[in-house]
LUMLUMDREN-2810 file (N, C-alpha, C; in Angstrom, 1 decimal):
<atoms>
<atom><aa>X</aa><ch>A</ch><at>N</at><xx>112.8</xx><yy>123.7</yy><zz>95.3</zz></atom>
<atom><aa>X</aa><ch>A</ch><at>CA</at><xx>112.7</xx><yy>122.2</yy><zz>95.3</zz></atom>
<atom><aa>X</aa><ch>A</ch><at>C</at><xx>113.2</xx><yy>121.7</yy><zz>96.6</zz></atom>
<atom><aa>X</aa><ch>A</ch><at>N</at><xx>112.4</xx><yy>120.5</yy><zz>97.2</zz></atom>
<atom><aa>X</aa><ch>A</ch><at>CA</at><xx>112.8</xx><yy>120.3</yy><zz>98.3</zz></atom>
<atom><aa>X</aa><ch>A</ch><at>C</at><xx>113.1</xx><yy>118.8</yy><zz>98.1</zz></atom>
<atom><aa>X</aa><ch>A</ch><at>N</at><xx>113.7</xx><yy>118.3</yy><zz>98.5</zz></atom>
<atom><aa>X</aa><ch>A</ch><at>CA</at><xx>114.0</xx><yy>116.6</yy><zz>98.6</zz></atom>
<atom><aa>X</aa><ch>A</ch><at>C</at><xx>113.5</xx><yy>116.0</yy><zz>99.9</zz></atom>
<atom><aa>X</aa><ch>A</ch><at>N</at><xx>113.2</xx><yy>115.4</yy><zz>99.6</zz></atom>
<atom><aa>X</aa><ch>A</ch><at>CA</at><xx>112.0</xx><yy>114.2</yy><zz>100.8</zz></atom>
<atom><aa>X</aa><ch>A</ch><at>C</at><xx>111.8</xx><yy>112.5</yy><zz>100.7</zz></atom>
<atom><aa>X</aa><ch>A</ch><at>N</at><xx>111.7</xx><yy>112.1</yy><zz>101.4</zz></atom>
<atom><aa>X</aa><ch>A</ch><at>CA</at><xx>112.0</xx><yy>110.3</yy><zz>101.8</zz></atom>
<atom><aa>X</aa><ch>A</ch><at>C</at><xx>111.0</xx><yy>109.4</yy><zz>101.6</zz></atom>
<atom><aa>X</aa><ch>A</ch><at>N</at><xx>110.0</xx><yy>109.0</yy><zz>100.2</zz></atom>
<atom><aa>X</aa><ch>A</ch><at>CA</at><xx>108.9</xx><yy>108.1</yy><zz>100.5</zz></atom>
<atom><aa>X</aa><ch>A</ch><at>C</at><xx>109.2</xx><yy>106.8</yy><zz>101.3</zz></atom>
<atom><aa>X</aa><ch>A</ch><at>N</at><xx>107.9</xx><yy>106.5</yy><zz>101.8</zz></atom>
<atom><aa>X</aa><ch>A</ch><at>CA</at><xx>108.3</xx><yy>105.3</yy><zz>102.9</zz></atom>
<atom><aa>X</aa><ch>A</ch><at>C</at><xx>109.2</xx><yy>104.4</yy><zz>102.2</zz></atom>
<atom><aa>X</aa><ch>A</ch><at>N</at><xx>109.1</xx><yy>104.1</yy><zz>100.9</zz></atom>
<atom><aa>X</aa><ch>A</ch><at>CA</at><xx>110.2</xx><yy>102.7</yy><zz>100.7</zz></atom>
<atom><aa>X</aa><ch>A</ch><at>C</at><xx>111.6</xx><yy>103.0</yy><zz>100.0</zz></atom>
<atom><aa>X</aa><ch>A</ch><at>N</at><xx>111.4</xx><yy>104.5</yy><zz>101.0</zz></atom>
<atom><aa>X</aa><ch>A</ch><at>CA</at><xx>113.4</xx><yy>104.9</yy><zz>100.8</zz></atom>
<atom><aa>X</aa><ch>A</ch><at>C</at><xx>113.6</xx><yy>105.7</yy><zz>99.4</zz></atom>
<atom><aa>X</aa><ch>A</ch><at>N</at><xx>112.3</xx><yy>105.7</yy><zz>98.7</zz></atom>
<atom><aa>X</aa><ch>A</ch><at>CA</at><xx>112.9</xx><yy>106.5</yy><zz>97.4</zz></atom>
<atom><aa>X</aa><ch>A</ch><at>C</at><xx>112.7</xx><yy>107.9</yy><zz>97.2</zz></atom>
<atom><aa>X</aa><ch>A</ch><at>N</at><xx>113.5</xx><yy>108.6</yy><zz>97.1</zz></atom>
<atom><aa>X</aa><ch>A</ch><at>CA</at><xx>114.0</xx><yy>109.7</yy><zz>97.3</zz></atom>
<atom><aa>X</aa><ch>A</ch><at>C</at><xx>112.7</xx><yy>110.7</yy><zz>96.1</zz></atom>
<atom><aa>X</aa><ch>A</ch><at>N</at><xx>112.3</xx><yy>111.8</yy><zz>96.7</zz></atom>
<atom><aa>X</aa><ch>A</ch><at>CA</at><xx>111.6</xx><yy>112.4</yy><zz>95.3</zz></atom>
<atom><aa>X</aa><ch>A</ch><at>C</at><xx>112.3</xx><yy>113.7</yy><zz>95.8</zz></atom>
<atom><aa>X</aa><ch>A</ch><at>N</at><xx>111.6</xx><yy>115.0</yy><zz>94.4</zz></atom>
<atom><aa>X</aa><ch>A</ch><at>CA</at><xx>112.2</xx><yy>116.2</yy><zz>94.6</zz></atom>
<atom><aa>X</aa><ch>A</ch><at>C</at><xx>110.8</xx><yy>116.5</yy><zz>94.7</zz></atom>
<atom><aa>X</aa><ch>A</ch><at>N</at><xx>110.5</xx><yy>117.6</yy><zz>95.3</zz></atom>
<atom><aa>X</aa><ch>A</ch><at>CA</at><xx>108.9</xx><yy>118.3</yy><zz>94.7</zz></atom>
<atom><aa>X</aa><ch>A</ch><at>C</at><xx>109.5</xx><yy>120.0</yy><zz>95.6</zz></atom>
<atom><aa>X</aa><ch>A</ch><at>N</at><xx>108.5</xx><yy>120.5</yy><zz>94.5</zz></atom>
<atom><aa>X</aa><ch>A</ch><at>CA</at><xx>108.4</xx><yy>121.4</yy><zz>94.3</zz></atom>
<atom><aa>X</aa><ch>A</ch><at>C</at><xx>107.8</xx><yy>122.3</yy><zz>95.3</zz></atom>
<atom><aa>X</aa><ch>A</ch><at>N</at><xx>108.4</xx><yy>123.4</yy><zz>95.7</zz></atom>
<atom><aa>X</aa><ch>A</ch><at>CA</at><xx>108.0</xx><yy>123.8</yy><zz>97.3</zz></atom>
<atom><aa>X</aa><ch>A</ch><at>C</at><xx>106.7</xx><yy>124.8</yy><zz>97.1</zz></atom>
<atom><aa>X</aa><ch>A</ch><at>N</at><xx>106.6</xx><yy>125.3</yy><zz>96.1</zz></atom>
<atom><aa>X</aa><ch>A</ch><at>CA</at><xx>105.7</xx><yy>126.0</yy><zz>96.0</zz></atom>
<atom><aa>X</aa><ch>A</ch><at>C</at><xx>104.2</xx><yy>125.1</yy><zz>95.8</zz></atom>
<atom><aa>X</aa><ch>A</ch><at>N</at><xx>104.6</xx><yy>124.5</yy><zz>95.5</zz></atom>
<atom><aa>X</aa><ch>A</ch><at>CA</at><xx>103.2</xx><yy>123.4</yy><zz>95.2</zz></atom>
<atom><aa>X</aa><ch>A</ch><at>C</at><xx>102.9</xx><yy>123.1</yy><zz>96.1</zz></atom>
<atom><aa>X</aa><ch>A</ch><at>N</at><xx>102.9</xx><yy>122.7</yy><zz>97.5</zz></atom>
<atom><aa>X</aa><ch>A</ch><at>CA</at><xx>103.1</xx><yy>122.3</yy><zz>98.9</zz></atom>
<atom><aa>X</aa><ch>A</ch><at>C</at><xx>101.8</xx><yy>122.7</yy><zz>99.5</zz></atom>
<atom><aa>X</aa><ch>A</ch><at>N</at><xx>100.4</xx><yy>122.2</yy><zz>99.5</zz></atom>
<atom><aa>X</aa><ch>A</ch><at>CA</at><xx>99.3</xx><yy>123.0</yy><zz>100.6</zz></atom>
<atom><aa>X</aa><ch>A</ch><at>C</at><xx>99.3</xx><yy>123.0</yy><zz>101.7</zz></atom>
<atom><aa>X</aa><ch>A</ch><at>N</at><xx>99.6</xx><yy>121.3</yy><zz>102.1</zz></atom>
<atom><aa>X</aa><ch>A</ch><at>CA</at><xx>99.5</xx><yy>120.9</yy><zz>103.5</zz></atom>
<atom><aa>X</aa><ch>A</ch><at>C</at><xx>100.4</xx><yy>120.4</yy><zz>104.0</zz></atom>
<atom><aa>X</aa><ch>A</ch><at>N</at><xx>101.0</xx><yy>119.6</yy><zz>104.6</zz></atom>
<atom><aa>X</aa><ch>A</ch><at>CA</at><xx>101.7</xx><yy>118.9</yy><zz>105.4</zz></atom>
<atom><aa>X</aa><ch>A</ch><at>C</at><xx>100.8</xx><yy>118.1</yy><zz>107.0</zz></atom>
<atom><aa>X</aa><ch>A</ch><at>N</at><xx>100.3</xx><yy>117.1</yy><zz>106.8</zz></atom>
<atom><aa>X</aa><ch>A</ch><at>CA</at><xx>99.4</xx><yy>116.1</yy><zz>107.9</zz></atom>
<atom><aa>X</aa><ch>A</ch><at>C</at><xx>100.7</xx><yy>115.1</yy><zz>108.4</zz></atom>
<atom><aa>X</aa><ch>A</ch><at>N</at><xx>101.0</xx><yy>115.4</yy><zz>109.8</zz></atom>
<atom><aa>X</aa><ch>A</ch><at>CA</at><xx>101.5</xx><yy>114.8</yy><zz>110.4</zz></atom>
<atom><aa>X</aa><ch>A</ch><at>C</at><xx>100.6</xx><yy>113.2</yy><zz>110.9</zz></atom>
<atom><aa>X</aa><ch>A</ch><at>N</at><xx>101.5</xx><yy>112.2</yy><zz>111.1</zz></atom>
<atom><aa>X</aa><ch>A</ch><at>CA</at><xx>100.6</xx><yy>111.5</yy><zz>111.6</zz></atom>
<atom><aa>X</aa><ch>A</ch><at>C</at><xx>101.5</xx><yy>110.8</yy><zz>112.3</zz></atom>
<atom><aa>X</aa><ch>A</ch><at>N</at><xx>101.4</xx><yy>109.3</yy><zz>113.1</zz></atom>
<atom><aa>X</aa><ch>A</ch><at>CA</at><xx>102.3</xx><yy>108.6</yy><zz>113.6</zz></atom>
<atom><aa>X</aa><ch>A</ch><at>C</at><xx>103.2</xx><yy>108.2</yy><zz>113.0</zz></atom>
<atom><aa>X</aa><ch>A</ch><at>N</at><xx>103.2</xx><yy>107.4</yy><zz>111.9</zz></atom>
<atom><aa>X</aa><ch>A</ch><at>CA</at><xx>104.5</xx><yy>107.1</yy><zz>111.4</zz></atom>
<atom><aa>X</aa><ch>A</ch><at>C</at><xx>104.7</xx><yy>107.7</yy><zz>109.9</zz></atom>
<atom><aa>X</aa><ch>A</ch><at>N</at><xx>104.4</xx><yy>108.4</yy><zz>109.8</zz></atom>
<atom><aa>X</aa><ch>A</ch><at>CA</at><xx>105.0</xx><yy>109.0</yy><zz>108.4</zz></atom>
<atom><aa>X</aa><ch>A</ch><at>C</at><xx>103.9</xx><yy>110.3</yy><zz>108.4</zz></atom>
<atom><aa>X</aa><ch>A</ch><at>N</at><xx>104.2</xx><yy>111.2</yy><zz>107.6</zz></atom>
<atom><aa>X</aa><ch>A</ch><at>CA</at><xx>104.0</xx><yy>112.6</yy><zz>106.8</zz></atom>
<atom><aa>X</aa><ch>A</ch><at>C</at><xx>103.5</xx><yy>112.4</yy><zz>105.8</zz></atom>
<atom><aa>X</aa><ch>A</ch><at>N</at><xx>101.5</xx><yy>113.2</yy><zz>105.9</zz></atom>
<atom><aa>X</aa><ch>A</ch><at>CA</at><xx>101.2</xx><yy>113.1</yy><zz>104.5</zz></atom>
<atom><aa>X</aa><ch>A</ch><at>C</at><xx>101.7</xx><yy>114.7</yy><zz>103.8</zz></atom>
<atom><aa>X</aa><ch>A</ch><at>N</at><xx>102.0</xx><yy>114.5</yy><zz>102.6</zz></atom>
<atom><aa>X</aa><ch>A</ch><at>CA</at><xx>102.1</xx><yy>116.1</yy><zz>101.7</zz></atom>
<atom><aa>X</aa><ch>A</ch><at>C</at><xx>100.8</xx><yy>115.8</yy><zz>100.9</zz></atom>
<atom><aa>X</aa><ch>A</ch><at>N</at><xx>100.1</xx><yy>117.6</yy><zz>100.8</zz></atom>
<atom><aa>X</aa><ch>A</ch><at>CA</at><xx>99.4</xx><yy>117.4</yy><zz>99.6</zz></atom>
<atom><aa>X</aa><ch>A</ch><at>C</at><xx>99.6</xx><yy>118.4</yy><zz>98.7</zz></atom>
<atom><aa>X</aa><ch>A</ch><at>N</at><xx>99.7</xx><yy>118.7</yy><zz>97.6</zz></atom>
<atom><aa>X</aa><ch>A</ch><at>CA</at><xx>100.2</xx><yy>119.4</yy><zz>96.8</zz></atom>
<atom><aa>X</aa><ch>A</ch><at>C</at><xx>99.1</xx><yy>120.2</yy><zz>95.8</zz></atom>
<atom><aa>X</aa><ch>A</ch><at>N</at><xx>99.2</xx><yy>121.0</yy><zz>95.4</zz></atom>
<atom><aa>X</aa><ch>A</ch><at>CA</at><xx>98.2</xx><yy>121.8</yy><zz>94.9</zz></atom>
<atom><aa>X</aa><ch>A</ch><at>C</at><xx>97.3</xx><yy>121.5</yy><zz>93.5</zz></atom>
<atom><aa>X</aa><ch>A</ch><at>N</at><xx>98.0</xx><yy>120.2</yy><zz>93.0</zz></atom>
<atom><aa>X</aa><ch>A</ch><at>CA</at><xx>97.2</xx><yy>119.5</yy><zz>92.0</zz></atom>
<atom><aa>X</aa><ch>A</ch><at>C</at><xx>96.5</xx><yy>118.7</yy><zz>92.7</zz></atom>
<atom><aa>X</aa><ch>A</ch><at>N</at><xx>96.1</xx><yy>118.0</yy><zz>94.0</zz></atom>
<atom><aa>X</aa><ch>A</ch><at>CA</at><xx>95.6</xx><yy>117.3</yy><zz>94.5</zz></atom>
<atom><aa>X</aa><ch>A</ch><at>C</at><xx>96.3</xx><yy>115.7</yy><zz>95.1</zz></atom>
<atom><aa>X</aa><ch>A</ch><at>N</at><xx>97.5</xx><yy>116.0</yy><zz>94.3</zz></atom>
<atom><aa>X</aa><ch>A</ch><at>CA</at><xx>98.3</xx><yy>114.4</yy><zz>94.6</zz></atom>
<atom><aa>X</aa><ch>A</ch><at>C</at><xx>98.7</xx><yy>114.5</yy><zz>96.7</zz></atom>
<atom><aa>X</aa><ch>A</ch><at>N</at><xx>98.7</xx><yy>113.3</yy><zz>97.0</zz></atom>
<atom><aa>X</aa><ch>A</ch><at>CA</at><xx>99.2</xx><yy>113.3</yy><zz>98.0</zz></atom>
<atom><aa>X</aa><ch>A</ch><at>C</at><xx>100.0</xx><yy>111.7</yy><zz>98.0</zz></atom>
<atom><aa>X</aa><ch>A</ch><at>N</at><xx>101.2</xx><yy>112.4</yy><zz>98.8</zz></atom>
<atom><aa>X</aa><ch>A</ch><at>CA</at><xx>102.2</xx><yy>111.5</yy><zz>99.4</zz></atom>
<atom><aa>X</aa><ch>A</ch><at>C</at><xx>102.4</xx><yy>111.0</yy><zz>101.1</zz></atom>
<atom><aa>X</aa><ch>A</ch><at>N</at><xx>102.7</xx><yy>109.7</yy><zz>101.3</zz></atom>
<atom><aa>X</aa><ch>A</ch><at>CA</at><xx>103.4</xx><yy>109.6</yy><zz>102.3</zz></atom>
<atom><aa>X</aa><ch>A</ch><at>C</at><xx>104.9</xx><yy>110.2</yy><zz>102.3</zz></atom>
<atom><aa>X</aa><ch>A</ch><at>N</at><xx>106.0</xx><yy>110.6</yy><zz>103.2</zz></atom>
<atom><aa>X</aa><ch>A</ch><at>CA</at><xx>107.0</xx><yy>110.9</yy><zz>103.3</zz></atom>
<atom><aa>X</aa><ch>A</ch><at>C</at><xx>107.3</xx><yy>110.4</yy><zz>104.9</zz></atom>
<atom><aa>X</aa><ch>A</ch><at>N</at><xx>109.0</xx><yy>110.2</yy><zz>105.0</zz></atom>
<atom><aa>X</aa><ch>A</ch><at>CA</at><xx>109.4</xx><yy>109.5</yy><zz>106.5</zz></atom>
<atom><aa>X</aa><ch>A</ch><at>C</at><xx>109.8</xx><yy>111.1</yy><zz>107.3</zz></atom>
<atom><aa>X</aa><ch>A</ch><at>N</at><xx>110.0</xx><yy>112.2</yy><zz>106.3</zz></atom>
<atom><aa>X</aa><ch>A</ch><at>CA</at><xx>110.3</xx><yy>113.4</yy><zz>106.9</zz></atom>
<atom><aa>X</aa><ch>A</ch><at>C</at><xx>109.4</xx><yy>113.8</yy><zz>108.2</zz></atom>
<atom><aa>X</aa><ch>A</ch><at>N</at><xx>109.3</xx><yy>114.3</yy><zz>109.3</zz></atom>
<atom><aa>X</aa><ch>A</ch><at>CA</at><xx>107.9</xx><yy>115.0</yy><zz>110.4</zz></atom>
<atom><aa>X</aa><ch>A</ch><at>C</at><xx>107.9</xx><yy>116.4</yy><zz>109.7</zz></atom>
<atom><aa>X</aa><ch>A</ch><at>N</at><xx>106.8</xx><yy>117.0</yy><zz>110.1</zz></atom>
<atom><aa>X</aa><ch>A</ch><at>CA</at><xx>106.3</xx><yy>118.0</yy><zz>109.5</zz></atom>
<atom><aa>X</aa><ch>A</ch><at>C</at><xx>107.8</xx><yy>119.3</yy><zz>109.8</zz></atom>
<atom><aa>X</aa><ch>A</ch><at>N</at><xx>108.3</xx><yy>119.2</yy><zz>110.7</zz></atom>
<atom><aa>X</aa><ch>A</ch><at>CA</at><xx>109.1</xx><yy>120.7</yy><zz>111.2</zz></atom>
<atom><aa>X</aa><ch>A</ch><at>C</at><xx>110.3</xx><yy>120.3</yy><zz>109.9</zz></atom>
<atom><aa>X</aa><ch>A</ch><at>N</at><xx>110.7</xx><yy>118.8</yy><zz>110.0</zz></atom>
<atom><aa>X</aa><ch>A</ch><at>CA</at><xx>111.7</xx><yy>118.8</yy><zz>108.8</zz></atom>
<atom><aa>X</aa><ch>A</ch><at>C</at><xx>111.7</xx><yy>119.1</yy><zz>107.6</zz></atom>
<atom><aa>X</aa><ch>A</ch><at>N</at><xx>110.1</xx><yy>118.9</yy><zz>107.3</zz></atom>
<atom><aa>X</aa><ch>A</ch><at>CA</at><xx>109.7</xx><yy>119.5</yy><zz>106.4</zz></atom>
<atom><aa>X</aa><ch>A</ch><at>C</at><xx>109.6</xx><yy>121.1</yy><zz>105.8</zz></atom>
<atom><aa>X</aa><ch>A</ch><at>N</at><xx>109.1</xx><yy>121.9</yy><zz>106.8</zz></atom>
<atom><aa>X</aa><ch>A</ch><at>CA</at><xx>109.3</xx><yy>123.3</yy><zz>107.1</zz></atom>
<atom><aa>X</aa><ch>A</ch><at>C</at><xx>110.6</xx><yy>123.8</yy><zz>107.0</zz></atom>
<atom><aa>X</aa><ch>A</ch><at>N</at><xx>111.3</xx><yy>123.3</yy><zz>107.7</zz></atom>
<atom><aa>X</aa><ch>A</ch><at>CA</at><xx>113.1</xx><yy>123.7</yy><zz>107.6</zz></atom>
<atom><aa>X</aa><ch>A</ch><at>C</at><xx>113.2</xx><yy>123.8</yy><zz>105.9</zz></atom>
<atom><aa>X</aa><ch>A</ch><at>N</at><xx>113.4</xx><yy>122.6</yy><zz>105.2</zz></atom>
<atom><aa>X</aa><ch>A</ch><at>CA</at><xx>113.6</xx><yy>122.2</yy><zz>104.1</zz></atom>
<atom><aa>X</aa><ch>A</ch><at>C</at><xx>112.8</xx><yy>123.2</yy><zz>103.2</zz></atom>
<atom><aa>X</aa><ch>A</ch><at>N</at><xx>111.3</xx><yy>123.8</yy><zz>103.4</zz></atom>
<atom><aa>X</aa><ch>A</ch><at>CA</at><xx>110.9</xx><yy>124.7</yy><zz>102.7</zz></atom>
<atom><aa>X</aa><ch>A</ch><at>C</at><xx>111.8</xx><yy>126.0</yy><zz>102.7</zz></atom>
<atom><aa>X</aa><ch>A</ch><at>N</at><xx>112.0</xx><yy>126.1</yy><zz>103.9</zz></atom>
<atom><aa>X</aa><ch>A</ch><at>CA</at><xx>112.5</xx><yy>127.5</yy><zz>104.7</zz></atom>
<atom><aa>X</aa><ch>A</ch><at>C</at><xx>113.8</xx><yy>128.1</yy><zz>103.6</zz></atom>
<atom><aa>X</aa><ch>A</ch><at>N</at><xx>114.4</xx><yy>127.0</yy><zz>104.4</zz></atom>
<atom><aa>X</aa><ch>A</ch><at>CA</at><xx>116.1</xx><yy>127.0</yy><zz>103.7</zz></atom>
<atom><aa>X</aa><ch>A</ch><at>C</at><xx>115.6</xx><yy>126.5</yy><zz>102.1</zz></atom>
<atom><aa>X</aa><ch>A</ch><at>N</at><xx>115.2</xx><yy>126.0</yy><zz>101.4</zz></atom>
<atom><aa>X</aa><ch>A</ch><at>CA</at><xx>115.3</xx><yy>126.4</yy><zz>99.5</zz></atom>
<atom><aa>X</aa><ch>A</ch><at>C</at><xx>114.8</xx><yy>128.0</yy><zz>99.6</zz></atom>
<atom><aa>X</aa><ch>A</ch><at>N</at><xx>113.5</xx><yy>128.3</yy><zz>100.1</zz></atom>
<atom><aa>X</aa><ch>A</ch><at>CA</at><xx>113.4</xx><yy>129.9</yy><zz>100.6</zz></atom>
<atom><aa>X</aa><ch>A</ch><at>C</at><xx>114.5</xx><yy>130.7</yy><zz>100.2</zz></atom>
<atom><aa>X</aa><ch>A</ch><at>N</at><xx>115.1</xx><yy>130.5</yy><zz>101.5</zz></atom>
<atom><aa>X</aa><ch>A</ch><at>CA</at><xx>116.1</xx><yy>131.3</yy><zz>102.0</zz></atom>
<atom><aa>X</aa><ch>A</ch><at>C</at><xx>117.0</xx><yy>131.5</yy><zz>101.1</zz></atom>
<atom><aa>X</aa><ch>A</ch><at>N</at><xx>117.3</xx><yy>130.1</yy><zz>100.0</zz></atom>
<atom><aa>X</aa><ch>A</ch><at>CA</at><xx>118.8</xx><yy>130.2</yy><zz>99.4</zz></atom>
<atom><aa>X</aa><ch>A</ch><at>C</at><xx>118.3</xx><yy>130.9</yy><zz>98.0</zz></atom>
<atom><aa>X</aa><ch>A</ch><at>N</at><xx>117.0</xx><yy>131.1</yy><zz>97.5</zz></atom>
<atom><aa>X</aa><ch>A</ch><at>CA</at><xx>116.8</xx><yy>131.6</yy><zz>96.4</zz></atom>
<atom><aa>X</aa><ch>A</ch><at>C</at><xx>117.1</xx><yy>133.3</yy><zz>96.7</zz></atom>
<atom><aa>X</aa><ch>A</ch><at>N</at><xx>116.5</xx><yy>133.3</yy><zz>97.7</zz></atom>
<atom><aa>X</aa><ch>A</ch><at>CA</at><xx>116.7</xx><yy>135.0</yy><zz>97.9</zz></atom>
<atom><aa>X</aa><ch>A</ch><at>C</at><xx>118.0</xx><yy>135.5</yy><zz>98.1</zz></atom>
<atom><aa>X</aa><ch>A</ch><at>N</at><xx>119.2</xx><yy>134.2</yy><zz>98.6</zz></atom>
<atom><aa>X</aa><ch>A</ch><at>CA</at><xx>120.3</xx><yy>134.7</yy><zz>99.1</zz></atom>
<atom><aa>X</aa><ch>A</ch><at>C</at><xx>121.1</xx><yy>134.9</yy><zz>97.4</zz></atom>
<atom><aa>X</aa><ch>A</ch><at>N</at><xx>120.7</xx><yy>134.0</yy><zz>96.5</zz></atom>
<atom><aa>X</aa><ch>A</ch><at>CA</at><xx>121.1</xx><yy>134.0</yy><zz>95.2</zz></atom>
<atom><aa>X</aa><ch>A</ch><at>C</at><xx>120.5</xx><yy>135.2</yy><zz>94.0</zz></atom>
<atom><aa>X</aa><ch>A</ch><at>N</at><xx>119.2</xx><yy>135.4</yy><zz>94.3</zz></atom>
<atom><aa>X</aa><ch>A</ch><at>CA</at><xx>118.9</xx><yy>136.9</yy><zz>93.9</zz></atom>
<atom><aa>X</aa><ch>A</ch><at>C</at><xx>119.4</xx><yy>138.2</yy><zz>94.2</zz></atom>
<atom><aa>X</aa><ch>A</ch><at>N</at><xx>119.6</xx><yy>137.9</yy><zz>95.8</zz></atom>
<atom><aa>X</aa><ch>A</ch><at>CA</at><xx>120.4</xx><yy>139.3</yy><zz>96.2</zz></atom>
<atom><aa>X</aa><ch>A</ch><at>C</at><xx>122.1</xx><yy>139.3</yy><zz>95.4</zz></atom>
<atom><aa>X</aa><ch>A</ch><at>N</at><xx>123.0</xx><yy>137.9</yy><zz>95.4</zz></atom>
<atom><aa>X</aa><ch>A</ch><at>CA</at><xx>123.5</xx><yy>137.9</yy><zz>94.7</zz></atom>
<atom><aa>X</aa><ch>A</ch><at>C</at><xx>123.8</xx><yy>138.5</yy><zz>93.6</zz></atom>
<atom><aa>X</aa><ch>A</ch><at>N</at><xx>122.7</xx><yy>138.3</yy><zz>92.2</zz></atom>
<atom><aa>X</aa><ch>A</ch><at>CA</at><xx>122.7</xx><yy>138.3</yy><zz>91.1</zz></atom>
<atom><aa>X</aa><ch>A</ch><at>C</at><xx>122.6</xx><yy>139.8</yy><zz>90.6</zz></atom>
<atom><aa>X</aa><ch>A</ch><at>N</at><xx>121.8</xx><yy>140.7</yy><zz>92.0</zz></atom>
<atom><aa>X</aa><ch>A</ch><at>CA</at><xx>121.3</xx><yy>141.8</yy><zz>91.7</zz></atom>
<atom><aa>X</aa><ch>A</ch><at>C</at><xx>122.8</xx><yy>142.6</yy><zz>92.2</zz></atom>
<atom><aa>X</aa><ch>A</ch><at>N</at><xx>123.5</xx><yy>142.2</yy><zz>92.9</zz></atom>
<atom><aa>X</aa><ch>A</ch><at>CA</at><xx>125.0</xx><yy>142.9</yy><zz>93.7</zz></atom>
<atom><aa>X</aa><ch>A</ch><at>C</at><xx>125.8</xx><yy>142.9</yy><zz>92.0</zz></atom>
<atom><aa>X</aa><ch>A</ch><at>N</at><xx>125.6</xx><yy>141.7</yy><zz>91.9</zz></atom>
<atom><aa>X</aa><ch>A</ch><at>CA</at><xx>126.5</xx><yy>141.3</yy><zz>90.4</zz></atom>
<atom><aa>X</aa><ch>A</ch><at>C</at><xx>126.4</xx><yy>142.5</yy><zz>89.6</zz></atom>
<atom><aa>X</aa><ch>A</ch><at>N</at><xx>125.0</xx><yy>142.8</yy><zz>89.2</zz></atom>
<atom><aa>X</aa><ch>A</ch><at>CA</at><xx>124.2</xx><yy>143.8</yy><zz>88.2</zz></atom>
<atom><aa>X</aa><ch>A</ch><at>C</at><xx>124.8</xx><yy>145.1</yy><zz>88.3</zz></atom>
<atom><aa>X</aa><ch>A</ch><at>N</at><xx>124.7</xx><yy>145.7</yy><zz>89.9</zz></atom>
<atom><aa>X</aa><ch>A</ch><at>CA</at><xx>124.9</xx><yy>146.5</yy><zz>90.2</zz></atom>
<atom><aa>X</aa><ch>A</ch><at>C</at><xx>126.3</xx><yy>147.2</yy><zz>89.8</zz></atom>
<atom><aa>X</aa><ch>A</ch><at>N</at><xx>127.3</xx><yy>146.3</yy><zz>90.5</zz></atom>
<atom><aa>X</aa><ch>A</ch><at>CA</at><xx>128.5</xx><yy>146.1</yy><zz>89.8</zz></atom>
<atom><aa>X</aa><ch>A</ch><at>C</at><xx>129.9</xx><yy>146.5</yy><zz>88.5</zz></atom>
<atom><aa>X</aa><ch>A</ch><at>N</at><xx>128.9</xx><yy>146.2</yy><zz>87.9</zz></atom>
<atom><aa>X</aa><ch>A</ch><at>CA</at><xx>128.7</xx><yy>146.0</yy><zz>86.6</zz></atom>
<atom><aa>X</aa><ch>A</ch><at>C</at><xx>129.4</xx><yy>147.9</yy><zz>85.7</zz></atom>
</atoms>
């Protein structure tokens, strides 16, 4: 889950796997999402990408975790 900026400042969460596109434009970021909804957002496309990247990143760093735990054990 990623957090992102609609133009009039209100904050959503969505879901990173649902994410198709990302359309840059001049003043705001469209998302489109894999049910078809689309958003503006104030984020630019790369901030976007980071933001996928790193929730990415921290699921796998928390599986590798859970599996050390197991091991452990």
């Amino acid at each position: 889950m990623v957090k992102l900026t609609k133009l009039n400042d209100e904050e959503i969460v969505v879901n990173a796997d649902m994410i198709i596109t990302v359309e840059p434009r001049v003043k705001e970021t469209i998302v489109v999402l894999t049910d078809g909804d689309r958003f503006a957002v104030k984020e630019n496309a790369d901030q976007i990408i980071a933001k996928v990247v790193n929730y990415r990143a921290s699921i796998r760093v928390e599986t590798e975790r859970l599996l050390r735990r197991e091991v452990d054990k």
